[in-house]
Structure formats: structure tokens, C-alpha cells
N, C-alpha and C positions, 0 to 999 in steps of 0.2 A: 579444447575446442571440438573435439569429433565427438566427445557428450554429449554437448549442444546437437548438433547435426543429424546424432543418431537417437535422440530424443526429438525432435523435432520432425524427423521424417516420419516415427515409432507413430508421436501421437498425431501427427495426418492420417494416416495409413488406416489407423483406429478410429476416426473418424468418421471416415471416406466409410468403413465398413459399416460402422454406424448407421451412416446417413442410405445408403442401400438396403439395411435393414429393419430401418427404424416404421416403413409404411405397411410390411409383410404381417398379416394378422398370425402367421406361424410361426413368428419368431417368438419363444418363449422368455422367461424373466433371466432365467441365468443368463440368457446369452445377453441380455442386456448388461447385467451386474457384472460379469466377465468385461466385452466392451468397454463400460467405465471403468474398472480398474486398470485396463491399459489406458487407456487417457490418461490417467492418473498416475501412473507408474511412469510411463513416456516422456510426461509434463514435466515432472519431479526432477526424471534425468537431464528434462534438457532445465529446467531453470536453478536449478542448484550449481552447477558451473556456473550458468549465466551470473548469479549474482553474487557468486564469490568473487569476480574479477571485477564486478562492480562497483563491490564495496573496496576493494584492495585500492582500485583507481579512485574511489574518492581520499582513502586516507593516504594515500601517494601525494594527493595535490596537496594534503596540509591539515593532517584532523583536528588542530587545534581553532583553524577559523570556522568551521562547523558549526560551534554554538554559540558562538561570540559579538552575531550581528554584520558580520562582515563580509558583503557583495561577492559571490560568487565568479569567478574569474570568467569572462566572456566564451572564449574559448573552447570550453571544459569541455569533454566528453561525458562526463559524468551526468551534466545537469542539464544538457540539450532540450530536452521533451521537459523539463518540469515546468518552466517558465516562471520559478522563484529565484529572485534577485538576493536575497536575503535572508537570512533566520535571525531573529532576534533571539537573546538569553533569556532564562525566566525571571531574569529580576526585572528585567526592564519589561515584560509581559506583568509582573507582580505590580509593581509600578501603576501600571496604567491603570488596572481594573480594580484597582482595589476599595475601592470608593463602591462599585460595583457589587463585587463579592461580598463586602462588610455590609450592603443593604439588603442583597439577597439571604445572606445567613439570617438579618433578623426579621427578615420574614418567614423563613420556614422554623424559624425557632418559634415564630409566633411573637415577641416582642413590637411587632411594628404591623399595621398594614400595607398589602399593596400599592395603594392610592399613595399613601407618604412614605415610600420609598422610592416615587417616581412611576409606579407600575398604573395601567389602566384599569383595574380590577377592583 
């Protein structure tokens, strides 16, 4: 956690300088390239922790309902901001579109027109 923190002050701090240097016609190109490398470097530190506990706390809640189509637990810390209730499996994505897919192939194969594949073209 104090990766987080010491990353996240790093790349304000880098920032903040940036943003004080960014309007000075004197400031030359290195100090820009420098600049973004700490952003970058800072960034890196704080979200590499970040999402290693992120991911550890999704597969904590159950990595096996992950891909399986099955509602996401209300609750969860993990999924708060996504505002996805659900992941469906790729069979049941295969499934649906396939009708889809099998008329786009034989259009770009050239077998078929857009017009009689349902397309407006």
C-alpha cells in the first residue's frame, strides 16, 4: 500500500511541475522528456500494486464465475465502477452471432453480396 501512495504523490508532484513549466518558452525538450518519464515511472509504481490486489480480490471472490455468465455479486469491491452485471461465455457469444459472422465471412470472401447478406450496400 505505501507504493500506492508513494507513487501517486511521485506522479502529482511531476505534474504540478509540469504544469508550472509547461507555459515558460525556456523550458527546453529534455526537461519535458525527463518530466514525462517521471509521470511514468510514478504512474507505474503506484498502479502495479494497485492492480495486483485487484486482481487477487477478484479471484478471492471465485475465478471460476468470471467467465461462466453468472451475475456478479452485488456487494463486491471488485466490480463497483464497472457497472457490469454479467459476462457471458464465448459459446453463448458463438451462439448468438453466428448467423452473423457466417454472412460477414461470405461477403468478404466475396461469395455473396452486401445487399443479400442483409447489408445496405
Amino acid at each position: 500500500m505505501h507504493r500506492v501512495i508513494v507513487g501517486a504523490v511521485g506522479s502529482i508532484v511531476m505534474t504540478a511541475i509540469f504544469a508550472t513549466r509547461a507555459t515558460h518558452q525556456t523550458t527546453d525538450y529534455y526537461t519535458f522528456a525527463w518530466l514525462f518519464v517521471g509521470i511514468g515511472v510514478f504512474s507505474g509504481i503506484a498502479y502495479a500494486p494497485w492492480m495486483a490486489r485487484f486482481t487477487e480480490t477478484v479471484e478471492k471472490q471465485g475465478v471460476t464465475s468470471r467467465g461462466a455468465g453468472r451475475p456478479y455479486t452485488a456487494g463486491s469491491s471488485a466490480c463497483c465502477c464497472s457497472g457490469l452485471r454479467s459476462v457471458p461465455d464465448l459459446s453463448t457469444l458463438t451462439r448468438r452471432h453466428s448467423r452473423t459472422v457466417s454472412a460477414a465471412v461470405a461477403v468478404v470472401a466475396g461469395r455473396r453480396s452486401p445487399r443479400a447478406a442483409g447489408g445496405s450496400g
